[in-house]
ZAZAKOL-570947 format. One line per field, with one value per residue: x, y, z negated of N, C-alpha, C, O in turn. Coordinates in nm, 3 decimals. Layout:
ZAZAKOL-570947
n_px	[X | ...]
n_py	[Y | ...]
n_pz	[Z | ...]
ca_px	[X | ...]
ca_py	[Y | ...]
ca_pz	[Z | ...]
c_px	[X | ...]
c_py	[Y | ...]
c_pz	[Z | ...]
o_px	[X | ...]
o_py	[Y | ...]
o_pz	[Z | ...]
***
This chain:
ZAZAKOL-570947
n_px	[0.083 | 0.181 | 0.429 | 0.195 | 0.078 | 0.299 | 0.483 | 0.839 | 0.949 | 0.888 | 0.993 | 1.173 | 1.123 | 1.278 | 1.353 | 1.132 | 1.054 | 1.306 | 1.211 | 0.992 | 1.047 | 1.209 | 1.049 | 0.836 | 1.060 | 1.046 | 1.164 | 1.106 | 1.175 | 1.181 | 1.424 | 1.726 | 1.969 | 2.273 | 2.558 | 2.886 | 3.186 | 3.426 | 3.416 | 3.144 | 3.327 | 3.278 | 3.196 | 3.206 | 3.190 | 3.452 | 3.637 | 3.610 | 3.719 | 3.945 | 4.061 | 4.005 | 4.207 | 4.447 | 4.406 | 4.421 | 4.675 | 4.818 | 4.782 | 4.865 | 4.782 | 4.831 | 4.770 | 4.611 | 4.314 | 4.225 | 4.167 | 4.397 | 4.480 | 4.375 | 4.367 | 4.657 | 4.673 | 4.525 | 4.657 | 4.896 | 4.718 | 4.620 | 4.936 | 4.987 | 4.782 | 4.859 | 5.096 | 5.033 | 4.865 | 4.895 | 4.781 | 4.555]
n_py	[-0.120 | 0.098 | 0.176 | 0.189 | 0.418 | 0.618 | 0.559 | 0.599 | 0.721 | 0.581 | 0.452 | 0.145 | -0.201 | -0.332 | -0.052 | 0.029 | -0.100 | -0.105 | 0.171 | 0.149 | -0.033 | 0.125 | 0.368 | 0.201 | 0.114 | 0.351 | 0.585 | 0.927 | 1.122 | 1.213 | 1.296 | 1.246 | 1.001 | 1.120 | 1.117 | 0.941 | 0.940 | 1.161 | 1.498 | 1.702 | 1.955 | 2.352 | 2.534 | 2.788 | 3.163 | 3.286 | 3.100 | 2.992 | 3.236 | 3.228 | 3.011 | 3.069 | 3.291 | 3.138 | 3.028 | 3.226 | 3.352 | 3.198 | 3.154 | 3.279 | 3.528 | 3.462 | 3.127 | 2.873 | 2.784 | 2.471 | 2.138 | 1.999 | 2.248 | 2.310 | 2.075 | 2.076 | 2.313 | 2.202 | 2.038 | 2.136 | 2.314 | 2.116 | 2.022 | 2.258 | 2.304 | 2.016 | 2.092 | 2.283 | 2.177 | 1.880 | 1.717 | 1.650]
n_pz	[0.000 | -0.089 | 0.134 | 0.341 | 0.286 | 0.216 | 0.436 | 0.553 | 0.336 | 0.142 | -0.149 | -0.233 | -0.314 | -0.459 | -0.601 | -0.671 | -0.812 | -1.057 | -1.174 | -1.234 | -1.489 | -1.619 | -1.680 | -1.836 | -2.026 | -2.185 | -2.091 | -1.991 | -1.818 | -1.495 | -1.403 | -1.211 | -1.326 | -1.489 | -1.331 | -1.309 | -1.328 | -1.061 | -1.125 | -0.901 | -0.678 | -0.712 | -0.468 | -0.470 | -0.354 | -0.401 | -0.381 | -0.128 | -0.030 | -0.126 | 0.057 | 0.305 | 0.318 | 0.321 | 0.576 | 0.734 | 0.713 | 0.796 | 1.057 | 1.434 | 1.643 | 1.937 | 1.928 | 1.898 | 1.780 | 1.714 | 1.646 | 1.575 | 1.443 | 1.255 | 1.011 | 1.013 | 0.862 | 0.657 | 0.505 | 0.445 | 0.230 | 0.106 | -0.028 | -0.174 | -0.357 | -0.473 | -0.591 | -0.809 | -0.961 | -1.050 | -1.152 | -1.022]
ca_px	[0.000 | 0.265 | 0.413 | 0.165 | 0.077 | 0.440 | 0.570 | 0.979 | 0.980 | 0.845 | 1.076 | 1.212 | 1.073 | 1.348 | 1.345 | 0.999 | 1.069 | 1.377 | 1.150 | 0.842 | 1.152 | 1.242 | 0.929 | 0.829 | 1.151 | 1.002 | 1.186 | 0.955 | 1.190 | 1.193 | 1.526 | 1.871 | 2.086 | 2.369 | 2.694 | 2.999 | 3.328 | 3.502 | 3.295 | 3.216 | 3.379 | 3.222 | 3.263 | 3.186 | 3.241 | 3.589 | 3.701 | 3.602 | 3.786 | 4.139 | 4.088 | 3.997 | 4.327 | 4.534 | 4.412 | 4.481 | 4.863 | 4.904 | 4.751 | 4.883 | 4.686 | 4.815 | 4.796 | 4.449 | 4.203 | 4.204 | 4.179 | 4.516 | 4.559 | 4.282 | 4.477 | 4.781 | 4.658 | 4.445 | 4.768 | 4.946 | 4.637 | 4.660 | 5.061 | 4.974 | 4.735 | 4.926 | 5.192 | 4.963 | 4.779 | 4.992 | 4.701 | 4.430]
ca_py	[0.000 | 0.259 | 0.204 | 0.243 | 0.604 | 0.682 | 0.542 | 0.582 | 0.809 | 0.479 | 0.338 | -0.004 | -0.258 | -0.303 | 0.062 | -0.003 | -0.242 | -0.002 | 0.255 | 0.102 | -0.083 | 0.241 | 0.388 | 0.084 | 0.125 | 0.502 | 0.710 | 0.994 | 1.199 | 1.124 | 1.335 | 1.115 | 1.047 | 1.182 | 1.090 | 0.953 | 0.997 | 1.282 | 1.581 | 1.782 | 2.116 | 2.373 | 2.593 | 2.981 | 3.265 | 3.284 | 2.945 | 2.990 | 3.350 | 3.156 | 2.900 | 3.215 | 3.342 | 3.078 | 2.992 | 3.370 | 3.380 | 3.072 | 3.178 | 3.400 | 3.602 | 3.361 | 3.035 | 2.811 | 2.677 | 2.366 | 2.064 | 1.983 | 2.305 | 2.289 | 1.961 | 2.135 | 2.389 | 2.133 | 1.942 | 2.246 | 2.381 | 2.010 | 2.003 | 2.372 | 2.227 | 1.950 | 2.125 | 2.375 | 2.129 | 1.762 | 1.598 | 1.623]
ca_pz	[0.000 | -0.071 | 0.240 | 0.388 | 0.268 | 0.274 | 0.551 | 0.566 | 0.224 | 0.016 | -0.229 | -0.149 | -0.383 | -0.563 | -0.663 | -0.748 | -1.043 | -1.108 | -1.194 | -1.392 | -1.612 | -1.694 | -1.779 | -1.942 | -2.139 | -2.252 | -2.026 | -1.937 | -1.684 | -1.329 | -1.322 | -1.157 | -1.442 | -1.474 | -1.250 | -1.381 | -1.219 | -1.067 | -1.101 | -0.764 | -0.684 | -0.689 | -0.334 | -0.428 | -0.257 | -0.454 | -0.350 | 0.005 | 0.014 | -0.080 | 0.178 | 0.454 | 0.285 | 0.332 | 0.718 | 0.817 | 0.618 | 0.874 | 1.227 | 1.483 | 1.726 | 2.056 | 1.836 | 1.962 | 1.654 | 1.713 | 1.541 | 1.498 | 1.382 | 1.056 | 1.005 | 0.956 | 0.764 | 0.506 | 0.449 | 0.366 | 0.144 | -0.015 | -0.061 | -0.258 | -0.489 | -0.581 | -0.663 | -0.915 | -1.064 | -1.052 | -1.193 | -0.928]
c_px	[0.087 | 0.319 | 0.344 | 0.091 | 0.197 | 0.523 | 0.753 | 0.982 | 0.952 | 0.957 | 1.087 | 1.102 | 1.149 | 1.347 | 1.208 | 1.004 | 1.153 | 1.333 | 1.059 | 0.934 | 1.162 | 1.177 | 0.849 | 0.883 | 1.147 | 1.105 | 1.065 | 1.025 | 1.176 | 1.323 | 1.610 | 1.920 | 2.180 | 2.502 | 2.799 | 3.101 | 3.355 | 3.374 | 3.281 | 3.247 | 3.290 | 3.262 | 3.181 | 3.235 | 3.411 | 3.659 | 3.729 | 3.698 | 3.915 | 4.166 | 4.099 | 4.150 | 4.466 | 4.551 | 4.465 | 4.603 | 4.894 | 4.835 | 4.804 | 4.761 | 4.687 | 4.794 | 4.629 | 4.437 | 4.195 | 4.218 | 4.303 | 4.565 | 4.504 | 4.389 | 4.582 | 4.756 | 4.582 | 4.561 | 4.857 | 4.875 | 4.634 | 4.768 | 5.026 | 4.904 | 4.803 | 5.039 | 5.171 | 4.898 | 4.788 | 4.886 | 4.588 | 4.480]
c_py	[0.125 | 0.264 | 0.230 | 0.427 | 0.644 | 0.692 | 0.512 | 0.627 | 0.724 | 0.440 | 0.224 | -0.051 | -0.241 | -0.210 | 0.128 | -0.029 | -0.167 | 0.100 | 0.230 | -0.020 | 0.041 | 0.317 | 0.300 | 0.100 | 0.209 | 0.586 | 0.825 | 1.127 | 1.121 | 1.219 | 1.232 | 1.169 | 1.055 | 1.089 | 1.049 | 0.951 | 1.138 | 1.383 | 1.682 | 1.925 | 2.205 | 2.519 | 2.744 | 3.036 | 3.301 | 3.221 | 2.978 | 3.123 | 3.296 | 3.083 | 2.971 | 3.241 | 3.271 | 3.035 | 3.107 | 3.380 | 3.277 | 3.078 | 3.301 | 3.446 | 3.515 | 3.229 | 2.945 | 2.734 | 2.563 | 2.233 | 2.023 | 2.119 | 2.368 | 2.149 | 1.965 | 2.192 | 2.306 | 2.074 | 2.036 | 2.293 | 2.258 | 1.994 | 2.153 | 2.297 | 2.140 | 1.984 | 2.229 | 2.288 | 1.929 | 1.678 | 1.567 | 1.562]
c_pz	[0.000 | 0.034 | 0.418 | 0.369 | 0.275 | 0.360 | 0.533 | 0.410 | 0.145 | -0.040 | -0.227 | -0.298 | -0.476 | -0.651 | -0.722 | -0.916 | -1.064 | -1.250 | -1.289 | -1.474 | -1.713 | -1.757 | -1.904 | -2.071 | -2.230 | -2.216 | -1.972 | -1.873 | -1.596 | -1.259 | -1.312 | -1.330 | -1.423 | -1.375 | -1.309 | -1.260 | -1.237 | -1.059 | -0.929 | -0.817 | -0.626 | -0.519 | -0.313 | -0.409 | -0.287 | -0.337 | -0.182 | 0.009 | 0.025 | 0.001 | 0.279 | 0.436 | 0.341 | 0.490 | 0.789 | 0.804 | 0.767 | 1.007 | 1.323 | 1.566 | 1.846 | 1.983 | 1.878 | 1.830 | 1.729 | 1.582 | 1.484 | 1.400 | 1.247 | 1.011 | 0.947 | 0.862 | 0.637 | 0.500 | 0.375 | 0.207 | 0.038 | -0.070 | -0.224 | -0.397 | -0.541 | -0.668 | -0.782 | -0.979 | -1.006 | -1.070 | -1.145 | -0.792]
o_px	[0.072 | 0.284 | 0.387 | 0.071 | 0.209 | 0.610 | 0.788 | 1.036 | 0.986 | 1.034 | 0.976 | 1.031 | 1.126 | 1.341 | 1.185 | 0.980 | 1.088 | 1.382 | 1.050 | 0.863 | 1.135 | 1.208 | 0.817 | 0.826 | 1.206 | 1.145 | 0.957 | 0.959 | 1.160 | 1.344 | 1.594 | 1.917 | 2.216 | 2.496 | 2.831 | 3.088 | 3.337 | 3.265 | 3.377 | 3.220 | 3.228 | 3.373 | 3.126 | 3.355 | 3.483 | 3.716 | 3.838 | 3.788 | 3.988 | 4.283 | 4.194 | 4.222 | 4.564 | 4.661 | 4.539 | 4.658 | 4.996 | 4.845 | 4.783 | 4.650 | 4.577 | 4.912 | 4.533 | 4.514 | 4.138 | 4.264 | 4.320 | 4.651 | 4.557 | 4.505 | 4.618 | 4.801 | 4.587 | 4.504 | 4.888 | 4.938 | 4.643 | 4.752 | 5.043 | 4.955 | 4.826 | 5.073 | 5.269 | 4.861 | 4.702 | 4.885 | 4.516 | 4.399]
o_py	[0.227 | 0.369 | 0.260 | 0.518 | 0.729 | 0.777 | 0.399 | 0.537 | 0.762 | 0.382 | 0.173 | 0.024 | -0.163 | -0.240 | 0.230 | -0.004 | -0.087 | 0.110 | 0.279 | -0.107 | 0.054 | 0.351 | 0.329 | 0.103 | 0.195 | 0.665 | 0.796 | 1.231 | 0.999 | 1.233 | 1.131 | 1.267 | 0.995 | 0.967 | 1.134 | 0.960 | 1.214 | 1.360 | 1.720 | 1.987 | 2.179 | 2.571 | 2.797 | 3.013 | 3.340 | 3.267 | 2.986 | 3.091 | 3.300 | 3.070 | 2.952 | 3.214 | 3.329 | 3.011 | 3.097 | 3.427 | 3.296 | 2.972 | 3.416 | 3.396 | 3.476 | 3.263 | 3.023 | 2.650 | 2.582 | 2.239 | 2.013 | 2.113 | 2.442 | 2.177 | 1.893 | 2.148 | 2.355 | 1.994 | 2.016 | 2.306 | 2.276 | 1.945 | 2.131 | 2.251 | 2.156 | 1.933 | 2.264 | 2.334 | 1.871 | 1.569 | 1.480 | 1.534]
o_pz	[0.067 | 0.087 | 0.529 | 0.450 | 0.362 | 0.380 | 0.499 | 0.347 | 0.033 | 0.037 | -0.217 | -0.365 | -0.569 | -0.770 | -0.788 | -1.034 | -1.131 | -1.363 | -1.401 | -1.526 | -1.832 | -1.871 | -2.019 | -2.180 | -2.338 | -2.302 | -1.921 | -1.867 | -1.597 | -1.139 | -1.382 | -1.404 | -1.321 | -1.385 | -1.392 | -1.138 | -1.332 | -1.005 | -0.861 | -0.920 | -0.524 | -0.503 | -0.216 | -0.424 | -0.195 | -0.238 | -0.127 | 0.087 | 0.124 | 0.036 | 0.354 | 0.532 | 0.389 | 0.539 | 0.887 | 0.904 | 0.832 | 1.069 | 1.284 | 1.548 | 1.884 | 1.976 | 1.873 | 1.783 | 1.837 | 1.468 | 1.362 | 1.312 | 1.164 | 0.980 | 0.855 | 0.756 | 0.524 | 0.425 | 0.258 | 0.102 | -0.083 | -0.182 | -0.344 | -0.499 | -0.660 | -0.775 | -0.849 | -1.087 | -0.939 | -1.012 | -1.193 | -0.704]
***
């Protein structure tokens, strides 16, 4: 029945029983729980300005964007970081 009112957007089965376990269990969000691992980064207007920063320091005016030449420049922008902060 749910897929058919939902179509593609239905929850598998599995994630059916998932779900009424968990309520069952006396959960009473329906937010994700939390993530473990690495946390993500976050990419504000800062962040993005030093990366602009760092592609301009390293392009000339005849010089063609291309892919090899983001490539270059993220290997560079990764060599930097590691060397500021060893443990990421």
């Amino acid at each position: 029945m749910l897929q058919r009112a939902y179509g593609e957007d239905c929850l598998s089965r599995t994630q059916c029983h998932e779900w009424c376990q968990r309520f069952k269990s006396g959960r009473t969000s329906i937010e994700d729980d939390p993530k473990s691992g690495r946390p993500s980064t976050s990419m504000d207007d800062d962040c993005v300005e030093k990366v602009l920063a760092v592609i301009r320091q390293n392009i000339s005016r005849v010089e063609t964007v291309n892919k090899e030449f983001y490539l270059n420049v993220l290997k560079r922008l990764r060599a930097a970081v590691r060397r500021k902060m060893p443990e990421a």
